[in-house]
C-alpha positions as CSV (number, residue, x, y, z in Angstrom):
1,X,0.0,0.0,0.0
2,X,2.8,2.7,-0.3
3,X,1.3,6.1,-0.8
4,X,-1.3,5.3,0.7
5,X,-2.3,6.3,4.8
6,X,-3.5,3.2,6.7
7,X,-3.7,5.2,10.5
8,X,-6.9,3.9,11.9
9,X,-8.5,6.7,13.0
10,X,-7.3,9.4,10.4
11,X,-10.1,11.7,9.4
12,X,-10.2,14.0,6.2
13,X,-13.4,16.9,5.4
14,X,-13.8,18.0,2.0
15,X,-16.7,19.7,0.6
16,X,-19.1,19.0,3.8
17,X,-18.4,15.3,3.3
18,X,-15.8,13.3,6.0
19,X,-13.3,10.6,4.7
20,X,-11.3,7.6,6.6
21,X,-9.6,5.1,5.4
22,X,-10.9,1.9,4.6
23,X,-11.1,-1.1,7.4
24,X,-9.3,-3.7,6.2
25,X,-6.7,-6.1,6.7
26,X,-4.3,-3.2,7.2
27,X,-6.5,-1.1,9.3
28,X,-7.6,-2.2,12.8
29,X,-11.1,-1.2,14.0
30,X,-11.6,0.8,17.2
31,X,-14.2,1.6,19.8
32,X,-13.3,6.0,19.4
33,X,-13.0,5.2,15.0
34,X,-16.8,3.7,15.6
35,X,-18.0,5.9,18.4
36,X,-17.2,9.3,15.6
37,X,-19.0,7.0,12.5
38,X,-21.6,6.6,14.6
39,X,-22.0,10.5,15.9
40,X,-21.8,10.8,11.9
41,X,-24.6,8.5,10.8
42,X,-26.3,9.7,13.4
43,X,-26.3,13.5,12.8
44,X,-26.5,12.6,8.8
45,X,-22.8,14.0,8.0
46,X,-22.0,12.5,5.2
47,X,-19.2,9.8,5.6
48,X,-17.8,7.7,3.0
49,X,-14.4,4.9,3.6
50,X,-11.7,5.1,0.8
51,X,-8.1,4.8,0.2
52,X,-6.4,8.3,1.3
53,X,-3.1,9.2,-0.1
54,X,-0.7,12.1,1.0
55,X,-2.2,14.0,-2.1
56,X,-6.0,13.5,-1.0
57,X,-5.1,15.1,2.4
58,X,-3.2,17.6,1.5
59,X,-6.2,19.3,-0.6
60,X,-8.5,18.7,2.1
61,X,-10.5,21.2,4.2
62,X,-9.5,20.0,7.5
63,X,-7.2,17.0,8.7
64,X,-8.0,15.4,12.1
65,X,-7.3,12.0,14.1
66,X,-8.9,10.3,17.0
67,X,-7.7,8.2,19.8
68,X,-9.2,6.7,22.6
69,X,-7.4,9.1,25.4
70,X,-7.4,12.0,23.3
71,X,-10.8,11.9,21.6
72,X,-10.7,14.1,18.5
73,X,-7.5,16.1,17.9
74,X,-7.0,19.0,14.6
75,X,-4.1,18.1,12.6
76,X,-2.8,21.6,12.1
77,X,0.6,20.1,10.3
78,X,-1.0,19.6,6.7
79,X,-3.0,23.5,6.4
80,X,-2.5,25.4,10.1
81,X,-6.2,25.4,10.1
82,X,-8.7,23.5,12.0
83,X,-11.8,23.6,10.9
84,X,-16.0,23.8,11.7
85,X,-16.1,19.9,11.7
86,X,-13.6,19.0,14.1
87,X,-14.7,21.5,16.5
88,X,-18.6,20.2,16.4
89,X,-16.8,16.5,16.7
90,X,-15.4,17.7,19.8
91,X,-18.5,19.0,21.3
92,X,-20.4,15.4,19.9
93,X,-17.9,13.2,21.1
């Protein structure tokens, strides 16, 4: 899978629509990566599971990640910017 991101709980917003990574064989599930699909299904955000590569985040609106001890965290790295849907993630989660 080189050029491709396999972090679990990697999270990518573009256009109003949040993208992880697929859960495969390379990608371990989690109880926070379900908990945040969840809150999304539930407040109809749309969600959608593909393969992200370096390029895909990199032209995304907002970058975050999630972890079990630190909930939802902005990746500030990629743009400097974190955006609307981390912060209502934050008040969901």
């Amino acid at each position: 899978m080189y050029g491709y991101l396999t972090v679990v709980e990697f999270f990518a917003v573009k256009n109003g629509t949040i993208y992880t990574p697929v859960k495969d064989e390379h990608i371990l599930g989690s109880t926070t990566r379900d908990t945040i699909m969840e809150l999304l299904k539930t407040h109809q955000i749309p969600l959608q599971e593909i393969a992200m590569t370096p390029a895909f985040l990199e032209a995304a609106d907002e970058v975050w990640i999630s972890g079990s001890t630190r909930e939802v965290i902005p990746v500030v790295a990629l743009n400097g910017l974190s955006g609307m849907f981390w912060h209502m993630m934050v008040k969901l989660y």
